[in-house]
Short mmCIF file of the C-alpha atoms (twelve columns), coordinates in Angstrom:
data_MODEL
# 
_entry.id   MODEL 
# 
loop_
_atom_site.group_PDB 
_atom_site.id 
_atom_site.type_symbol 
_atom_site.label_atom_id 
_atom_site.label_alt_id 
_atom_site.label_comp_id 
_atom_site.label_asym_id 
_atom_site.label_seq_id 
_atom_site.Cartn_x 
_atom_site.Cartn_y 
_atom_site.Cartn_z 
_atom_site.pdbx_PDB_model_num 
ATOM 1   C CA . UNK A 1   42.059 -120.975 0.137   1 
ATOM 2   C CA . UNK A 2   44.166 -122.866 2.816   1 
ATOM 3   C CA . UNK A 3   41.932 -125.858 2.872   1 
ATOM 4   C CA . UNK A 4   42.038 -126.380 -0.795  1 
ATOM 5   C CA . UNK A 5   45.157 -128.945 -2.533  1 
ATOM 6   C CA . UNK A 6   47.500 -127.410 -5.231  1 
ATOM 7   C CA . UNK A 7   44.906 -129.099 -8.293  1 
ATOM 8   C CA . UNK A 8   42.025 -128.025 -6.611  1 
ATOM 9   C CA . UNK A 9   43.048 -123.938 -6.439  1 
ATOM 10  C CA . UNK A 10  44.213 -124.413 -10.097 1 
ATOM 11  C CA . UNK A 11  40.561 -125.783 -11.030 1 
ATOM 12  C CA . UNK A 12  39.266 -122.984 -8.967  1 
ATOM 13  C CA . UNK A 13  41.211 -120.708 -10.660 1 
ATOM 14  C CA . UNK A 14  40.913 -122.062 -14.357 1 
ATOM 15  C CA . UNK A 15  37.089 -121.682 -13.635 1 
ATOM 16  C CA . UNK A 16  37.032 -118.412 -12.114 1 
ATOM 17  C CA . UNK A 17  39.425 -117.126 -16.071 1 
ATOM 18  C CA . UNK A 18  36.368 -118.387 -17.625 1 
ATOM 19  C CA . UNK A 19  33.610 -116.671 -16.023 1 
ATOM 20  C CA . UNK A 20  35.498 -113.212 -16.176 1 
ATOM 21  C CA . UNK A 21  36.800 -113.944 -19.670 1 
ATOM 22  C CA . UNK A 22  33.504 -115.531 -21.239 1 
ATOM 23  C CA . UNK A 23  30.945 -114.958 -18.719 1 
ATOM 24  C CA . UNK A 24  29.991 -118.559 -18.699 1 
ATOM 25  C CA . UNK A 25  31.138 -121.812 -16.483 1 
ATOM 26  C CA . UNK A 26  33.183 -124.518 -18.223 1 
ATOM 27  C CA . UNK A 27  31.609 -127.844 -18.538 1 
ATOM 28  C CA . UNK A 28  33.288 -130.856 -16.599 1 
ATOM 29  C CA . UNK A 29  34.737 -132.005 -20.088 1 
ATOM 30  C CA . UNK A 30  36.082 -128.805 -20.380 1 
ATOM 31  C CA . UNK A 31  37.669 -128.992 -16.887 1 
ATOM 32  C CA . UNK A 32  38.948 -132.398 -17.499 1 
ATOM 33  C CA . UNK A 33  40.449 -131.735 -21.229 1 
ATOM 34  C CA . UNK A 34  42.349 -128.215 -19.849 1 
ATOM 35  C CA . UNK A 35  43.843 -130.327 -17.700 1 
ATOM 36  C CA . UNK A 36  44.229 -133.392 -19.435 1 
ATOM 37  C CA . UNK A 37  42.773 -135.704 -17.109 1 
ATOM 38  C CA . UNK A 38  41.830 -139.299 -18.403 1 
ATOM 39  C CA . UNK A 39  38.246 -139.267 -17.174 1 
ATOM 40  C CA . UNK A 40  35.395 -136.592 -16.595 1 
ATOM 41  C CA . UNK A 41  35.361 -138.561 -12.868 1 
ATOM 42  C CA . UNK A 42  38.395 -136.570 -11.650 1 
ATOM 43  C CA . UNK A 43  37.103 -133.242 -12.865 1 
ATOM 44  C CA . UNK A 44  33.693 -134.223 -10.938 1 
ATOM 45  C CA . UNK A 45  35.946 -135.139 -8.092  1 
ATOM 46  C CA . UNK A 46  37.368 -131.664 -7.625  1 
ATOM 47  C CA . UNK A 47  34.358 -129.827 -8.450  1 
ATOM 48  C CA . UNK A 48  32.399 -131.311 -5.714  1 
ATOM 49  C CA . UNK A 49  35.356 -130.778 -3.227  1 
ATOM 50  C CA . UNK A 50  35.531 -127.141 -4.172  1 
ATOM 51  C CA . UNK A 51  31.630 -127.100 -3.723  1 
ATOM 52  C CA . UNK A 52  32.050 -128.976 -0.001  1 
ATOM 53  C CA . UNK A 53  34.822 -126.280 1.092   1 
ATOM 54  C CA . UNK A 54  32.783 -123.280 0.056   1 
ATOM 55  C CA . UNK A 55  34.773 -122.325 -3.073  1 
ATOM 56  C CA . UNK A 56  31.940 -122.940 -5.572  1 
ATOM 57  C CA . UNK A 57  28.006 -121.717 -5.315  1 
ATOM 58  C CA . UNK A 58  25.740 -124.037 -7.275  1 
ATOM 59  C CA . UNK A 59  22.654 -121.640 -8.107  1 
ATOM 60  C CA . UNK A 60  20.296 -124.073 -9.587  1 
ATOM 61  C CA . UNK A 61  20.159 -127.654 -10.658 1 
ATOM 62  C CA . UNK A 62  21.327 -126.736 -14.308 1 
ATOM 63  C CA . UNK A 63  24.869 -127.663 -15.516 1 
ATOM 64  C CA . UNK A 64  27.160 -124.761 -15.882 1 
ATOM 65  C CA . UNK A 65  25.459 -123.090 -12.940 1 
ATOM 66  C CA . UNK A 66  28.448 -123.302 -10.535 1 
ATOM 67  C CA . UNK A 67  29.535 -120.030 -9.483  1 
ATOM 68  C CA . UNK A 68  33.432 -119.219 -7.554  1 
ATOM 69  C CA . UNK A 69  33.293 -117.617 -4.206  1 
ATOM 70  C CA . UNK A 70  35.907 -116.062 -3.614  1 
ATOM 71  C CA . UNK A 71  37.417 -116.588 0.053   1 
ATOM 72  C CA . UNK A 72  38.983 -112.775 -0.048  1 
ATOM 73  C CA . UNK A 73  35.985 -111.145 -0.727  1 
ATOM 74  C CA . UNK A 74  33.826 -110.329 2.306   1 
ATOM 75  C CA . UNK A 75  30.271 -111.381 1.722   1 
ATOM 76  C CA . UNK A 76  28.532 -108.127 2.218   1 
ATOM 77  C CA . UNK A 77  30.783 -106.251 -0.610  1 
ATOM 78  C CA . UNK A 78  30.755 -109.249 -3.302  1 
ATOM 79  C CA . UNK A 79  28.142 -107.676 -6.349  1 
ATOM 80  C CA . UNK A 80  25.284 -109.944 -6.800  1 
ATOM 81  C CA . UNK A 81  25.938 -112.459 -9.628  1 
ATOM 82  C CA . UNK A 82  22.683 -113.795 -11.533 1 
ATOM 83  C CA . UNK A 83  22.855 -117.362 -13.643 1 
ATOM 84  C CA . UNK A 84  21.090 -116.769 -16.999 1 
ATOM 85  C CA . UNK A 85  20.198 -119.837 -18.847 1 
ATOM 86  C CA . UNK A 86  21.520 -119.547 -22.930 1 
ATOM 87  C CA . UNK A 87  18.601 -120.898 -25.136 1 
ATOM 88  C CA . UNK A 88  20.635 -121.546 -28.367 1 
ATOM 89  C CA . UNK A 89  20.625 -119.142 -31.072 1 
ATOM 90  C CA . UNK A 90  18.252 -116.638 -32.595 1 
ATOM 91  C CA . UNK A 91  18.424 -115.236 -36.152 1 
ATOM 92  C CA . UNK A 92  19.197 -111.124 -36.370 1 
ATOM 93  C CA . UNK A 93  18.366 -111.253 -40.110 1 
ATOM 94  C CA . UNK A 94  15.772 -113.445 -42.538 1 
ATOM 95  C CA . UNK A 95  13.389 -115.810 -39.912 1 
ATOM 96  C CA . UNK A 96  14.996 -119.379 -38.816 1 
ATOM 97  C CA . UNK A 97  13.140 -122.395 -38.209 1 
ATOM 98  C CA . UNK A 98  12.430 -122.584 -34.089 1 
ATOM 99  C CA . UNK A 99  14.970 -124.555 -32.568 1 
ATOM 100 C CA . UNK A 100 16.147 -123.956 -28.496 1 
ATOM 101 C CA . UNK A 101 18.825 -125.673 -27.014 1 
ATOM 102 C CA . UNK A 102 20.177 -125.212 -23.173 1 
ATOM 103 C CA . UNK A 103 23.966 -124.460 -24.450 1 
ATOM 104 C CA . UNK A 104 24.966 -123.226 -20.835 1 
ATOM 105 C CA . UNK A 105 24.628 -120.252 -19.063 1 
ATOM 106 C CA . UNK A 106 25.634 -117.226 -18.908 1 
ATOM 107 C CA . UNK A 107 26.598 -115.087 -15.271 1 
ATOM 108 C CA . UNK A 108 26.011 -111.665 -15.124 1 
ATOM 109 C CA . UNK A 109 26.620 -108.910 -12.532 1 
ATOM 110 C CA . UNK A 110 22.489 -107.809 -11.775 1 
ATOM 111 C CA . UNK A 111 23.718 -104.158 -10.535 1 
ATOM 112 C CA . UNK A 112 25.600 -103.501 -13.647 1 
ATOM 113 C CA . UNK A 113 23.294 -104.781 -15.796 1 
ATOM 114 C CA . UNK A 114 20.673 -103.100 -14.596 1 
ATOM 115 C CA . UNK A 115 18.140 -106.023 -14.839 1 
ATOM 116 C CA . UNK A 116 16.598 -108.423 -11.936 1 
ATOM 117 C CA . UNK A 117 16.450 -111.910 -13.775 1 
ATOM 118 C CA . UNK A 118 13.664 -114.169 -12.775 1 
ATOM 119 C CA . UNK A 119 12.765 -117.519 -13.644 1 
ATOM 120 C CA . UNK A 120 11.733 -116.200 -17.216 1 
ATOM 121 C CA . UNK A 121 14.930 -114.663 -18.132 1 
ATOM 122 C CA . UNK A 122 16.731 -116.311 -20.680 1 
ATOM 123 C CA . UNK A 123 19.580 -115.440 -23.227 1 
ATOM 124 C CA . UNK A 124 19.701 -115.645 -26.955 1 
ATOM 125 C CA . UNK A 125 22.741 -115.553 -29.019 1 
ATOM 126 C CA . UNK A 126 22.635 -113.157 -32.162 1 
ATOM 127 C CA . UNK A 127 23.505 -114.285 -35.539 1 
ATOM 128 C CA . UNK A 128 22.992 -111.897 -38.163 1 
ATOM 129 C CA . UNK A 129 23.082 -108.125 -38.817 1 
ATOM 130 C CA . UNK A 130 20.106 -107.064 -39.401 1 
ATOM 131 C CA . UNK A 131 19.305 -105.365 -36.120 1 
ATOM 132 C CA . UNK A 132 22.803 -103.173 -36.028 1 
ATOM 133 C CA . UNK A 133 20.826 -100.011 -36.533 1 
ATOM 134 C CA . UNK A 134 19.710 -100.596 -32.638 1 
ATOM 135 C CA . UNK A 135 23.995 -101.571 -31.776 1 
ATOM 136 C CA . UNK A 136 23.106 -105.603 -31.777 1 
ATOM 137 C CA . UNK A 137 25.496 -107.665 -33.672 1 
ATOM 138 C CA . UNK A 138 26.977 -110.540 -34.606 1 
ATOM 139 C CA . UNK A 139 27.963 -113.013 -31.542 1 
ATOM 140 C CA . UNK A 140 26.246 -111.122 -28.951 1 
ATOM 141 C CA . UNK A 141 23.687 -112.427 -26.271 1 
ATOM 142 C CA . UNK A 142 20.403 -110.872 -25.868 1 
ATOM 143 C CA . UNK A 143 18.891 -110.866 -22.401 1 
ATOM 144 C CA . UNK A 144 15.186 -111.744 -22.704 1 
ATOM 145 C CA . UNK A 145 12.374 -111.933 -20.436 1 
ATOM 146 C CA . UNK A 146 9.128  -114.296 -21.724 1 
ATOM 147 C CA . UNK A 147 6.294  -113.342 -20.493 1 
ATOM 148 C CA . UNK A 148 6.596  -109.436 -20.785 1 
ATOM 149 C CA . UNK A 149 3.698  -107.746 -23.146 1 
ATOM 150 C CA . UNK A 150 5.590  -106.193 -25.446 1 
ATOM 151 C CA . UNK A 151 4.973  -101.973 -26.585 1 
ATOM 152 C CA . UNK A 152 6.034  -100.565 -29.454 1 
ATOM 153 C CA . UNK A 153 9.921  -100.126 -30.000 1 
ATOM 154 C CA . UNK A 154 10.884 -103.596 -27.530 1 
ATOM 155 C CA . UNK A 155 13.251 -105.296 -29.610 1 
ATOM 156 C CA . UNK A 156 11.685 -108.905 -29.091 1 
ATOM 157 C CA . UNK A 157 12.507 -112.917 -30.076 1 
ATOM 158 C CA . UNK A 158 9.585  -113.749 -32.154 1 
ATOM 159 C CA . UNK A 159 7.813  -116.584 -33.609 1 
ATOM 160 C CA . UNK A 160 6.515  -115.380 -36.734 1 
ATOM 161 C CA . UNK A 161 4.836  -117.947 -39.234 1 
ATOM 162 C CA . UNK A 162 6.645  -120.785 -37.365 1 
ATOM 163 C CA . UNK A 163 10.237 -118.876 -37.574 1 
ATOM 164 C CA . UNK A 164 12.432 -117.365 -35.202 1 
ATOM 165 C CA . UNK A 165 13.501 -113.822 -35.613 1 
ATOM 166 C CA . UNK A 166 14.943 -110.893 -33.635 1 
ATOM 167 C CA . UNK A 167 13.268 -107.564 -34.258 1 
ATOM 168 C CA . UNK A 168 11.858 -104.250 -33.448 1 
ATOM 169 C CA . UNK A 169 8.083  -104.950 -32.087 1 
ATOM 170 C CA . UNK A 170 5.726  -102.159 -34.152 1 
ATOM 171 C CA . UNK A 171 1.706  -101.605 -34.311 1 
ATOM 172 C CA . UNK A 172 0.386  -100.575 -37.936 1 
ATOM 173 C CA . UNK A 173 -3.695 -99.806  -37.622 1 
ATOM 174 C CA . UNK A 174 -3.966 -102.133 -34.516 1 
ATOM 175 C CA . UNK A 175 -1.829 -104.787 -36.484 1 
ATOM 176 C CA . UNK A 176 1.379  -105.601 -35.532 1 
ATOM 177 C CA . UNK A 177 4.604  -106.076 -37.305 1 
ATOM 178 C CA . UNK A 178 8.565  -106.539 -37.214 1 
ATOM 179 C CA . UNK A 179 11.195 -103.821 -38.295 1 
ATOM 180 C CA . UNK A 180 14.278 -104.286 -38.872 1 
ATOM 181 C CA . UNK A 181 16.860 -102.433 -38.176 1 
ATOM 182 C CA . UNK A 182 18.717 -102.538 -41.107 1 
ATOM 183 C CA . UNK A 183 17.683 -101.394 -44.551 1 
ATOM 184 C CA . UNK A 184 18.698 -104.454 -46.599 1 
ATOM 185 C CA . UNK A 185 15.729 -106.328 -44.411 1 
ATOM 186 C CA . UNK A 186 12.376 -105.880 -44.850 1 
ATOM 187 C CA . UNK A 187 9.756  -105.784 -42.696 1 
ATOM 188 C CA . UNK A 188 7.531  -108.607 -41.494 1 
ATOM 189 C CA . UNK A 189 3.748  -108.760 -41.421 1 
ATOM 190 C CA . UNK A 190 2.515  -112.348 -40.194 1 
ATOM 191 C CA . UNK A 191 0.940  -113.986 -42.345 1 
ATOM 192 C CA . UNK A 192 -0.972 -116.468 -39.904 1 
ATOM 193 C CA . UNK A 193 0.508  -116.125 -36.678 1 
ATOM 194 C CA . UNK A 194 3.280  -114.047 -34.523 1 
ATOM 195 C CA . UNK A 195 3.957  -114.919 -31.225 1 
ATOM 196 C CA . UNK A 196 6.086  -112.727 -28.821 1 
ATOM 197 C CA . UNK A 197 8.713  -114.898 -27.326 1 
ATOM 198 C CA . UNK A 198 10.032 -112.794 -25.302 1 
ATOM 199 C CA . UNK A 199 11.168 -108.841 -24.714 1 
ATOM 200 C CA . UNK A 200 14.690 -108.038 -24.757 1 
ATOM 201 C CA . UNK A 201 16.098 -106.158 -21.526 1 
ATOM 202 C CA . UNK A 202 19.388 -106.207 -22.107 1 
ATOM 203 C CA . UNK A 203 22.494 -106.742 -24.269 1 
ATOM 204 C CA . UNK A 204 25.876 -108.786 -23.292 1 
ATOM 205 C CA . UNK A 205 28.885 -108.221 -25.678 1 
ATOM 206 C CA . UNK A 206 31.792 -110.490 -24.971 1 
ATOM 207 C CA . UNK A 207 35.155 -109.459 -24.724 1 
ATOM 208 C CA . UNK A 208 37.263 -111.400 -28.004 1 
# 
């Protein structure tokens, strides 16, 4: 990182904790207050140099996409990193009212997950306990894919009756229905509508 000033390899560094700590990309106000600069300009500032000298990958157009490289890792041996977009949060437990919000993204090593994201793929955070009888809990992300027709047993993000949920997908005599995975939860039957949101393909549990 010989082309890089003193600031700009401690930037590079603060945002290369994050990822590996959190698995997400600070925001520029989060850059700027860590460092107490006056103004989100000077953050910007040594973002964009970072980006210009090959130190950070910029995967898509979204905020929080920006990815380190890292200058001692030849590129044929560095793992292949995905950027998941995280779509607010979805209730593990009695149905929410729908409500998505882009709250950053998440980066995720694609050969230890086990997955290949696409533009579909999208992350959910958990609140609630109510699917702990499959090992989701509280605080962590679900990994889902829209678009995926759902069998029986996919945990999925529905919209059932106008509510967000998280549950086990299940057919009844050609009806379907939600299971929880937790006995103090009943299940749902739809009482007008249920639409699959999405099918969940993996599980990210972050380090406290």
């Amino acid at each position: 990182m010989h082309s890089a000033t003193k600031r700009q390899r401690e930037v590079w560094e603060f945002i290369r904790s994050r990822q590996e700590r959190f698995g997400t990309t600070p925001s520029i106000r989060e850059i700027a207050g860590h460092f107490g600069f006056l103004s989100p300009n000077a953050a910007q500032a040594h973002v964009q140099a970072l980006r210009h000298k090959g130190l950070l990958k910029t995967h898509s157009r979204r905020a929080r996409s920006a990815q380190v490289v890292d200058p001692h890792f030849p590129e044929g041996e560095r793992p292949a990193i995905a950027t998941i977009p995280i779509y607010g949060e979805i209730p593990a437990g009695l149905p929410a009212d729908n409500s998505q919000e882009n709250e950053g993204c998440v980066l995720i090593d694609v050969e230890t997950l086990g997955i290949k994201p696409s533009a579909r793929t999208f992350a959910l955070k958990v609140r609630g306990d109510s699917m702990t009888g499959k090992g989701i809990l509280d605080g962590d992300l679900a990994v889902v894919e829209h678009g995926i027709q759902p069998r029986a047993g996919d945990t999925v993000a529905a919209l059932i009756d106008g509510r967000v949920t998280l549950k086990t997908f299940l057919m009844q005599r050609g009806k379907p229905y939600l299971r929880a995975e937790n006995p103090r939860y009943p299940d749902l039957a739809p009482q007008e509508e249920l639409q699959i949101q999405g099918v969940m393909v993996a599980l990210i549990r972050k380090r406290k």
